[in-house]
N, C-alpha and C positions, 0 to 999 in steps of 0.2 A: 447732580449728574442726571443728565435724562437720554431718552433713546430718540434715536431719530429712525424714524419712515421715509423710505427711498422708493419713492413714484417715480413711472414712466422712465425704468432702465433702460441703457440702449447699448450697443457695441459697436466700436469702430468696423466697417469692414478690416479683416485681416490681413489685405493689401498693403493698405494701404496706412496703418497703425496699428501699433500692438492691440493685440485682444483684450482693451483694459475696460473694465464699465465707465460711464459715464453718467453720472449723477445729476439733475435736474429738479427743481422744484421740491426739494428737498424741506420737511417741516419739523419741528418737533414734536415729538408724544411726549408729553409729562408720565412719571413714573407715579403712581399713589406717593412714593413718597416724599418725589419731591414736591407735592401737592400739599401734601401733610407739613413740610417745613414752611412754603410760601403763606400757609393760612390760616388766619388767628378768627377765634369766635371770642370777640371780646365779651366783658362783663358790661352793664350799661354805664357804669359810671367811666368806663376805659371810651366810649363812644366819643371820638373828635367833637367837638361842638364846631369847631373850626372848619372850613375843608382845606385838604393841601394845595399846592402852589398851583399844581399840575389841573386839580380838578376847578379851578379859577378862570385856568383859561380858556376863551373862547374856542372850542373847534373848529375847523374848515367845513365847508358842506358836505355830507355823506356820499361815496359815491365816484368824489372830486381824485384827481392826485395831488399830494402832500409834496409842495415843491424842492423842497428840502431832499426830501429821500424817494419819492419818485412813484412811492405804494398809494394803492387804493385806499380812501378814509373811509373809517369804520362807522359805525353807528355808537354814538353816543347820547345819552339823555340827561337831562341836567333834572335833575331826582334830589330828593330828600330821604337821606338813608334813616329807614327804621330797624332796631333793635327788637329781636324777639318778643323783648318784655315789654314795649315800648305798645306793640300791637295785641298781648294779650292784656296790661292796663286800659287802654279803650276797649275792646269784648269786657271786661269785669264793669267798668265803667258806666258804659252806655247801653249795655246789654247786659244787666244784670240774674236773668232768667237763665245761663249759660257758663253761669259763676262754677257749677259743678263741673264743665268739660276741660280735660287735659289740655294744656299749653299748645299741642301739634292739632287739635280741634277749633282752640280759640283761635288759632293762625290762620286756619282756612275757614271758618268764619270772618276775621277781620276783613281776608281779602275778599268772601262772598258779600258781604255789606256795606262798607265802607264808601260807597256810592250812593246809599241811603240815607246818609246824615251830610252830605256835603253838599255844595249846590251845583247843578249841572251844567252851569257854564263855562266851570272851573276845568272842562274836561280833562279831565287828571288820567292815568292810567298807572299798572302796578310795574315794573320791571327790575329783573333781577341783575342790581347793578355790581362792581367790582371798584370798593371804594379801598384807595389802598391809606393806611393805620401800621405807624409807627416800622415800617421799611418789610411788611405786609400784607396780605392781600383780605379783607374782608369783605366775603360775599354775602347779600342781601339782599331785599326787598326794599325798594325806592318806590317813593311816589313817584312818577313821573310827570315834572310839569311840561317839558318841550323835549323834544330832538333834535340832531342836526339835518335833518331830512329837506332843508330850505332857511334862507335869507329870514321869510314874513314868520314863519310859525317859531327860531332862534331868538327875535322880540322878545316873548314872553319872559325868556329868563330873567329880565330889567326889569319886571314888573314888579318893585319891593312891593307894592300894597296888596297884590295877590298872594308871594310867598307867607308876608306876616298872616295875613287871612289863614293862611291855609296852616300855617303853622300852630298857630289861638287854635284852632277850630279841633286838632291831632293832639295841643299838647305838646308839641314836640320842637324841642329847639335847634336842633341838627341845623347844620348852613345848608344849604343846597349845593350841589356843583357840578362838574359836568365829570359823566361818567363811564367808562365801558359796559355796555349790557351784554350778558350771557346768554338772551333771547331774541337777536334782531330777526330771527327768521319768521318767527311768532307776531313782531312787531309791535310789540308790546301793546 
């Protein structure tokens, strides 16, 4: 169940039709709880290694309309989802002097670092993607290798010898795929 938010009321004149509201632009507010039921914090070993069907296929360009249904396409990034444990493993790892700091420490360490052990052409960036897990919604932190923000910089994704690179280098064997971000304002 969730509530909806009714933007931009208006009424008929009462000449000319009953005094009824008229509803427009109408969106949904998710309630906490049904926030709570769409969304799982898996364990690592529950972590897809696979990605779903959905997150396989290629996007439209951001921006574009979706000829199908007619709406503006969102921003997506085709990311490699990491698991909490997945980024505090590299801080114990590679940053062994930090081995004392809390999990929610080592997390924002990984993200403050994590630039430092990689190579710079790789220009990676961090974004919090919405990778959906077993008919749920799992939010997290993706690498992010491209966006759909254009035709030339969507390439990248095909790049298997960059993803493997960048995968060796994490550790991490997550698939990549293409994702909704919860930050496109930020831009990741």
């Amino acid at each position: 169940m969730y509530t909806v938010l009714f933007r931009d009321f208006r009424c008929f004149p009462s000449d000319s039709k009953p005094n009824l509201p008229r509803f427009r632009n109408t969106m949904p507010v998710f309630t906490q709880d049904f926030r709570e039921r769409i969304t799982i914090w898996p364990l690592i070993e529950e972590v897809p290694l696979v990605a779903c069907k959905s997150a396989l296929r290629k996007p439209l360009i951001r921006g574009t309309r979706n000829p199908a249904t007619g709406k503006k396409v969102l921003t997506q990034a085709f990311a490699i989802p990491l698991h909490t444990d997945q980024m505090i493993d590299f801080v114990d790892h590679y940053i062994p002097e930090k081995r004392h700091c809390s999990g929610s420490e080592k997390i924002g360490i990984f993200t403050d670092t994590l630039h430092e052990f990689i190579p710079q052409e790789w220009k990676l960036n961090f974004a919090w993607v919405l990778v959906p897990v077993k008919g749920k919604i799992w939010h997290t932190i993706g690498i992010a290798i491209c966006a759909n923000r254009n035709e030339e910089e969507m390439l990248r994704a095909e790049d298997s010898a960059l993803i493997k690179q960048i995968q060796d280098s994490l550790a991490v064997w997550t698939q990549p795929g293409w994702y909704f971000i919860t930050n496109p304002r930020h831009e990741y």
